[in-house]
TIDO-948486 format. One line per 8 residues: number of its first residue (from 1); their letters; for each residue x, y, z of N, C-alpha, C, O. Coordinates in Angstrom, 1 decimal. Atoms other than C-alpha are relative to their C-alpha. Example, Ala and Ser with C-alpha at 12.3 -4.5 7.8 and 13.67 -1.06 7.14 Angstrom:
<atoms>
1> AS> 0.9:-1.2:0.0:12.3:-4.5:7.8:0.9:1.2:0.0:1.9:1.2:0.7 | -0.9:-1.1:0.0:13.7:-1.1:7.1:-0.8:1.1:0.8:-0.3:2.2:0.9
</atoms>
This chain:
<atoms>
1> XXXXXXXX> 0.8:-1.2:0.0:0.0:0.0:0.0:0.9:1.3:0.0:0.5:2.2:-0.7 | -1.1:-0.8:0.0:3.1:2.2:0.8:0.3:0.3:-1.6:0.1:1.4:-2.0 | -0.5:0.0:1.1:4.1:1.6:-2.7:-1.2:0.9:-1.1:-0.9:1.9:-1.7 | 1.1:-0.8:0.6:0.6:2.7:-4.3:-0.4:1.4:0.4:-1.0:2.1:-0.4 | 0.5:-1.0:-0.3:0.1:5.4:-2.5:1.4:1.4:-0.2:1.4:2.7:-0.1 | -1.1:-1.1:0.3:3.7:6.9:-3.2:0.4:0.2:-1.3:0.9:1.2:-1.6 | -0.5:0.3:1.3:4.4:5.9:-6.6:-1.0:0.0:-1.1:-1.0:0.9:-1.9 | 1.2:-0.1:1.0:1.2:4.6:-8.4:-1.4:1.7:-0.4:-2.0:2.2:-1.3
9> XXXXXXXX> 1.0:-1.5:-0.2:-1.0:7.7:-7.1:0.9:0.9:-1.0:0.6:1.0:-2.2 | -0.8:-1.4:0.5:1.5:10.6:-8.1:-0.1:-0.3:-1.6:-0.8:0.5:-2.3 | 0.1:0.2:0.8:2.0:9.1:-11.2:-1.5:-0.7:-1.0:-1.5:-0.8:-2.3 | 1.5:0.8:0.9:-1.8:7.4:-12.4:-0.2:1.8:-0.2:-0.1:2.3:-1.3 | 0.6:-1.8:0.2:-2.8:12.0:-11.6:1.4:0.3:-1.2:0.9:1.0:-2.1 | -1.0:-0.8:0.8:0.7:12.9:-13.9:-0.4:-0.4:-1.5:-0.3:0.3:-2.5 | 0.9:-0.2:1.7:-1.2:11.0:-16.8:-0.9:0.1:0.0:-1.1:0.2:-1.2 | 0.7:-0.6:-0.1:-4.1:12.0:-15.9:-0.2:1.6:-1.1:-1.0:2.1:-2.0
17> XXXXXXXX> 0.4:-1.4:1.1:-3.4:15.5:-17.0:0.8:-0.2:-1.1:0.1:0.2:-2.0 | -0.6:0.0:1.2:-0.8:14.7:-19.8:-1.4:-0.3:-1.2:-1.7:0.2:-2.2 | 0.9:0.2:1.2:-3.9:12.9:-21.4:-1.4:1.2:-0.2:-2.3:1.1:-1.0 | 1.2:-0.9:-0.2:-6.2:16.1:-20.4:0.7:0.9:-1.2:0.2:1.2:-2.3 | -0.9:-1.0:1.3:-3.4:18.2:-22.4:-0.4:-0.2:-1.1:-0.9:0.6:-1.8 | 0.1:0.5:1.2:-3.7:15.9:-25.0:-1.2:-0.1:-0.5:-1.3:-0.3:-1.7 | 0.7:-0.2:0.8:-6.9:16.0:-25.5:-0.8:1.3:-0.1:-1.8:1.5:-0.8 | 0.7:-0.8:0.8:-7.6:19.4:-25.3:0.9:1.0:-0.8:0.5:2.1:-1.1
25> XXXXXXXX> -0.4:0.2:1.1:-5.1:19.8:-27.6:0.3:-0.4:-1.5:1.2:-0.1:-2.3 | 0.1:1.0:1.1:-6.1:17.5:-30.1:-0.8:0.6:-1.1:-0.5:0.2:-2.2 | 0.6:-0.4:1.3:-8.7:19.6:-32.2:0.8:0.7:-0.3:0.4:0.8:-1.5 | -0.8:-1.0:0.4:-5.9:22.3:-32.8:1.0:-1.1:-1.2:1.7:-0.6:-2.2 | -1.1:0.5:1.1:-3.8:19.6:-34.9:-0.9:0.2:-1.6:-1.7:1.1:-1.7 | 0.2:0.3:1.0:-4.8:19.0:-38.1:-0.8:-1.3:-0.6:-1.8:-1.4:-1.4 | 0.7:1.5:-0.6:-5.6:15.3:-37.7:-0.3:-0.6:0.5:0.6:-0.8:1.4 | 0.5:0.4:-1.0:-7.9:13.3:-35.8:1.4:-1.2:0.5:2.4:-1.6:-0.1
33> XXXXXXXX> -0.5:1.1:-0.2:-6.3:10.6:-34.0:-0.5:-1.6:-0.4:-1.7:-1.9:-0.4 | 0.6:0.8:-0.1:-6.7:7.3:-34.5:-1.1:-0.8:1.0:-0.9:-0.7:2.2 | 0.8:0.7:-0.8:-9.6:5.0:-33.1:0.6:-0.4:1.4:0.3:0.0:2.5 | -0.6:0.5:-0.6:-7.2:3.0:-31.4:0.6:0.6:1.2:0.5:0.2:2.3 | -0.8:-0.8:-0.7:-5.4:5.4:-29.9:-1.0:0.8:1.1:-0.7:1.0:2.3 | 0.8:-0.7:-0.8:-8.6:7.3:-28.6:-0.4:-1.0:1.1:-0.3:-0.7:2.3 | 0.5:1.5:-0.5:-10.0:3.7:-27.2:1.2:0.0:1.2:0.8:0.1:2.4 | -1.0:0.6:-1.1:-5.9:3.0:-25.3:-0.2:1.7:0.9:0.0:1.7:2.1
41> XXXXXXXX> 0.1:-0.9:-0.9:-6.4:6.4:-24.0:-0.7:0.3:0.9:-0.5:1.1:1.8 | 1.3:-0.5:-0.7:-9.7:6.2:-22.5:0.2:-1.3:1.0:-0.1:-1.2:2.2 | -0.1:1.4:-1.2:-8.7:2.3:-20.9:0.7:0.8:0.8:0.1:0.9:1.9 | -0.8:-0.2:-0.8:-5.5:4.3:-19.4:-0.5:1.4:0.9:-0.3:1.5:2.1 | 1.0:-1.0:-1.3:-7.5:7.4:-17.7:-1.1:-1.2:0.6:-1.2:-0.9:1.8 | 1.0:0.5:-0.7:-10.1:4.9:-16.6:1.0:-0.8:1.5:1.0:-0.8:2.7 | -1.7:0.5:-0.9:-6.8:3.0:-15.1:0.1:1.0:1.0:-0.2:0.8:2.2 | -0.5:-0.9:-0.8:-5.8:6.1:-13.7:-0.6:0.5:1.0:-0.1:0.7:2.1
49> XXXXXXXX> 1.0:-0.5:-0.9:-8.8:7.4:-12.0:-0.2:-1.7:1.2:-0.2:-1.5:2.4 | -0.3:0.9:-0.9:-8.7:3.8:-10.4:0.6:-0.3:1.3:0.1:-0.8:2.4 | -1.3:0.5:-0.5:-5.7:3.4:-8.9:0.0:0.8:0.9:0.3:0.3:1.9 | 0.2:-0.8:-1.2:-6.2:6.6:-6.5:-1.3:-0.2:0.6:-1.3:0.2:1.8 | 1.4:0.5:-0.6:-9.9:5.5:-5.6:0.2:-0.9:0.9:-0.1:-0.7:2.1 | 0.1:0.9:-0.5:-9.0:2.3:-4.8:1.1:0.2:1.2:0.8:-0.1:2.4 | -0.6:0.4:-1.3:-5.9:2.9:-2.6:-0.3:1.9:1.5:0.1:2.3:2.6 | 0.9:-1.7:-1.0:-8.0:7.0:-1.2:-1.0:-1.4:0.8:-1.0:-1.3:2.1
57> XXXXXXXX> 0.5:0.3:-1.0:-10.3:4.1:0.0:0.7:-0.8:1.0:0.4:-1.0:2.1 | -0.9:1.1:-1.2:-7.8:1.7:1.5:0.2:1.0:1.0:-0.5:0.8:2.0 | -0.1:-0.6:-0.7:-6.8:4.4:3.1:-0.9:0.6:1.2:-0.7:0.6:2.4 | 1.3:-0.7:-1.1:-10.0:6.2:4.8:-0.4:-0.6:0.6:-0.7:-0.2:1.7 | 0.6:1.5:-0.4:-11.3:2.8:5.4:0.2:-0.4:1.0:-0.7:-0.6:1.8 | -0.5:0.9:-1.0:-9.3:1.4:7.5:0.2:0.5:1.3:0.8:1.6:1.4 | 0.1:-0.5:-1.1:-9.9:1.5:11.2:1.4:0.2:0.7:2.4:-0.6:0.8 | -1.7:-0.4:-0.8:-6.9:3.4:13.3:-0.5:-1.0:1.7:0.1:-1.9:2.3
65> XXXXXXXX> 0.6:1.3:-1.0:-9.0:1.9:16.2:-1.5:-0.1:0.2:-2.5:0.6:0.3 | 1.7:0.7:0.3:-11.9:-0.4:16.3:-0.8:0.4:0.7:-1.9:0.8:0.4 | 0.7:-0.3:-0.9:-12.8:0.3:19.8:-0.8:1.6:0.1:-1.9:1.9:0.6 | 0.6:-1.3:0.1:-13.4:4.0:19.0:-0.7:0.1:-1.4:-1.5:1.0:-1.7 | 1.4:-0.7:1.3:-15.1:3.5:15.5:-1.4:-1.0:0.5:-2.5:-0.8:0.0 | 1.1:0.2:-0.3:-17.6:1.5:17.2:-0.9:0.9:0.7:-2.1:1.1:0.4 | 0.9:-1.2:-0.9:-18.6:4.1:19.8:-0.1:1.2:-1.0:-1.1:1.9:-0.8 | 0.4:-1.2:0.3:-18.4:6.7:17.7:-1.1:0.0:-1.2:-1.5:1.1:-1.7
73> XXXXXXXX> 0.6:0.3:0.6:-20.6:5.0:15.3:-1.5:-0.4:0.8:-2.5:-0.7:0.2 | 1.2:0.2:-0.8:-23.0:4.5:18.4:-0.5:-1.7:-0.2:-1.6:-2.0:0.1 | -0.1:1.3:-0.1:-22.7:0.9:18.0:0.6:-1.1:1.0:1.1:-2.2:0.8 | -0.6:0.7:-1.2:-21.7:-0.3:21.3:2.1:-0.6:0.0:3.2:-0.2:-0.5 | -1.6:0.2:0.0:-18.4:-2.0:21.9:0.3:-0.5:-1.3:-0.6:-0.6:-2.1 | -0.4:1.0:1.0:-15.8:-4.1:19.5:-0.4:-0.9:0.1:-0.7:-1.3:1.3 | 0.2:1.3:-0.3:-16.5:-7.2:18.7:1.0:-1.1:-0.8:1.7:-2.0:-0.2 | -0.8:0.3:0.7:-14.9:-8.3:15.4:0.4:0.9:-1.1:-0.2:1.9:-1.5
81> XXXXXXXX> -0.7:-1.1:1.6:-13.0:-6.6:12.3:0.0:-1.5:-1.5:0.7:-2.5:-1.7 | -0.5:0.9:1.3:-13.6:-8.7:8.9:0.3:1.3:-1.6:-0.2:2.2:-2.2 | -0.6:-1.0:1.2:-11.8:-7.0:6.1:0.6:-1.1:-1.4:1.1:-2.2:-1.5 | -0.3:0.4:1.5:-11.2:-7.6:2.3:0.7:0.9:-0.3:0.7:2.0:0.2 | -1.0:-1.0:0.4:-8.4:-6.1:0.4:-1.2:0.6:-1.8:-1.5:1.8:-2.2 | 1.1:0.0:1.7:-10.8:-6.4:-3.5:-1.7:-0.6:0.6:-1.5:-1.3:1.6 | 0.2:-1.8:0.4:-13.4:-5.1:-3.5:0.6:0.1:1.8:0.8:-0.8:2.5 | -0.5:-0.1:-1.2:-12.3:-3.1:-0.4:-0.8:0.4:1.4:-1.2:1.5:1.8
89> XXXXXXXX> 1.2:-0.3:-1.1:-14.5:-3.6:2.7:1.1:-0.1:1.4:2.2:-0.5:1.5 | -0.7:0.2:-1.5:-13.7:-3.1:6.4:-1.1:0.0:0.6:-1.7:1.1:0.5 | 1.3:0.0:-0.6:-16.9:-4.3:8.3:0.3:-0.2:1.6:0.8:-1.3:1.8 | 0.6:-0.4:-1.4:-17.4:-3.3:12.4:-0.5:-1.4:0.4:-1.4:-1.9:-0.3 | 1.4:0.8:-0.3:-19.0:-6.1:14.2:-0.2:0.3:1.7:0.3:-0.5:2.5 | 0.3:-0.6:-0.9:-20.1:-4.0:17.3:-0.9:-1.3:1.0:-1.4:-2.3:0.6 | 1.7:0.6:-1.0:-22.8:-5.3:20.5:-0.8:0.3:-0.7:-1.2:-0.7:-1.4 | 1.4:-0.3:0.7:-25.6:-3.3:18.6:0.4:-0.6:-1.2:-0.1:-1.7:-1.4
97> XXXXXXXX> 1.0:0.6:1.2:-25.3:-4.0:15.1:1.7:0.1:-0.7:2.7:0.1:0.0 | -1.0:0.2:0.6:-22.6:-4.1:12.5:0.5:1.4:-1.2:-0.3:1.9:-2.0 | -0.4:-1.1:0.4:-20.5:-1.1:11.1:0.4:-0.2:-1.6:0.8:-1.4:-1.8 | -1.3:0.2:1.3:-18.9:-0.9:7.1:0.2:1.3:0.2:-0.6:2.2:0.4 | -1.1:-1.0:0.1:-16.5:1.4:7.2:0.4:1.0:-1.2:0.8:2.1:-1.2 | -0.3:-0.7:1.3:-16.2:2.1:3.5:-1.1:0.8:-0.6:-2.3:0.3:-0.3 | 0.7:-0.1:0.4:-18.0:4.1:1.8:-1.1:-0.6:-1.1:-0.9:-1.7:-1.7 | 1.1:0.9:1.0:-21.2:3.4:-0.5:0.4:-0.1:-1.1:0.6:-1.2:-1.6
105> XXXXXXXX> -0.1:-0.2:0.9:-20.6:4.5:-3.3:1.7:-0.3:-0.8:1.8:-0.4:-2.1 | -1.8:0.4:0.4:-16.1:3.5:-3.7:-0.4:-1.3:-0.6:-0.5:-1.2:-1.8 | -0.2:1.1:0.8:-16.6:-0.1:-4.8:-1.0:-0.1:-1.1:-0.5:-0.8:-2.1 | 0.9:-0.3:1.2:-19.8:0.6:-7.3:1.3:0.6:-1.0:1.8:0.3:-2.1 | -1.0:-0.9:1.3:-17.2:2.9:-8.8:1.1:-0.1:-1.0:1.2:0.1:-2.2 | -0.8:0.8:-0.1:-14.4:1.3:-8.5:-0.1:-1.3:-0.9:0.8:-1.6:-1.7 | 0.6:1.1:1.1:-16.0:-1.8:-10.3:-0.1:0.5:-1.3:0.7:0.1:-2.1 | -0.1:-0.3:1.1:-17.3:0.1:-13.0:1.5:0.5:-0.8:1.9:0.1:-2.0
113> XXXXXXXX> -1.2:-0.6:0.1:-14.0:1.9:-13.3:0.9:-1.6:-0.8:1.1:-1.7:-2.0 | -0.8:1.7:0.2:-12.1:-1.8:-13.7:-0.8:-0.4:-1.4:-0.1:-0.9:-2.2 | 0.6:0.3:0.8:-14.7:-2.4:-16.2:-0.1:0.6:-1.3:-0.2:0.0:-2.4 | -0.6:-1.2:1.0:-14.2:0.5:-18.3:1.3:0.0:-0.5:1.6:0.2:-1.7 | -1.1:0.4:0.8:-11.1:-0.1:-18.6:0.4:-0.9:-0.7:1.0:-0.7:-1.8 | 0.0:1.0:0.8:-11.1:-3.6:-19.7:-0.7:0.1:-1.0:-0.2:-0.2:-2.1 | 0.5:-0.4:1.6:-13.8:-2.5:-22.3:0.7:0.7:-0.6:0.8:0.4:-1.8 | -0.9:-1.3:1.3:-11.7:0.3:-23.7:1.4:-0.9:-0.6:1.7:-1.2:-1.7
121> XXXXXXXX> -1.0:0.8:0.5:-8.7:-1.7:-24.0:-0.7:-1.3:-1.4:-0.5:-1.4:-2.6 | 0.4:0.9:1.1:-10.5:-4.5:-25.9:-0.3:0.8:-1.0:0.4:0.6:-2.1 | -0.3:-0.8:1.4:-11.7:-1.8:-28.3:1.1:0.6:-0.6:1.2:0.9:-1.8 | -0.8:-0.3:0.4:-8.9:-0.6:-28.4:0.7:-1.2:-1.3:1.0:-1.1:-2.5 | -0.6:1.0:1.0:-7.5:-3.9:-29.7:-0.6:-0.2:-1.7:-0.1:-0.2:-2.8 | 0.5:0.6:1.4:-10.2:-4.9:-32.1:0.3:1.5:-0.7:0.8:1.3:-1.8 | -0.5:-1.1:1.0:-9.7:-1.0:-33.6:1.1:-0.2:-1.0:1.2:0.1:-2.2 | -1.4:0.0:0.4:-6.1:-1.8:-33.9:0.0:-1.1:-1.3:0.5:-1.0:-2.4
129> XXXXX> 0.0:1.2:1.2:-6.9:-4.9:-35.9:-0.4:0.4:-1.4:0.2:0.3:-2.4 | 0.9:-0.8:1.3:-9.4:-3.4:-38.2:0.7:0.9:-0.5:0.6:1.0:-1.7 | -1.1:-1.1:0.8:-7.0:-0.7:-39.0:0.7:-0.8:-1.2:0.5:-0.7:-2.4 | -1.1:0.6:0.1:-4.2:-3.0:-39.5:-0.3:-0.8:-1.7:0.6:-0.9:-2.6 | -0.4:0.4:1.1:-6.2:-5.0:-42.5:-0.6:1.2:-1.0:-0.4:1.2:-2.2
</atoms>
């Protein structure tokens, strides 16, 4: 996590904007780009937006201590911590009832996000093919 959050973050936001450049850049050329190329650009921002979501929620997620996210969730004491790293859950299991930690909305996103990218890449490919004959 050390590693994602020093290396992968800084750099998934540095192409981020390169491809923001690049594309609002792109009507001033002269030539569209190709399919392909629009397709690998769109898998690798989808990538990019990823890769800080996923390790912004590792991050917030994760309880510093249990004993106090139960009370302060008004959930009585600790009881257990069950946690997943994919998708990324951290669930509470208090006396009263049972906490998630993550928010609602990060792994919906996150999912799609993963999914987006794997679509754009494949068009990417089949573009690339169809060009090619």
């Amino acid at each position: 996590m050390i590693f994602a959050a020093t290396v992968l973050c800084p750099v998934s936001l540095l192409i981020l904007v390169v491809l923001a450049v690049a594309a609002v850049t792109a009507p001033l050329r002269k030539r569209r780009p190709a399919r392909s190329t629009v397709f690998s650009a769109a898998s690798l921002a989808s990538l990019c937006i990823a890769i800080p979501l996923y390790v912004g929620t590792l991050f917030v997620s994760s309880p510093w201590d249990t004993g106090e996210e139960c009370s302060r969730h008004g959930a009585g004491e600790f009881v257990n911590l069950t946690e997943w790293l994919f998708p990324p859950s951290f669930v509470l299991e208090c006396t009263e009832w049972t906490v998630q930690l993550v928010p609602a909305g990060a792994n919906p996103a996150l999912i799609l996000l993963i999914a987006a990218t794997v679509g754009f890449a494949v068009a990417a490919i089949v573009a690339h093919r169809k060009s090619i004959r």
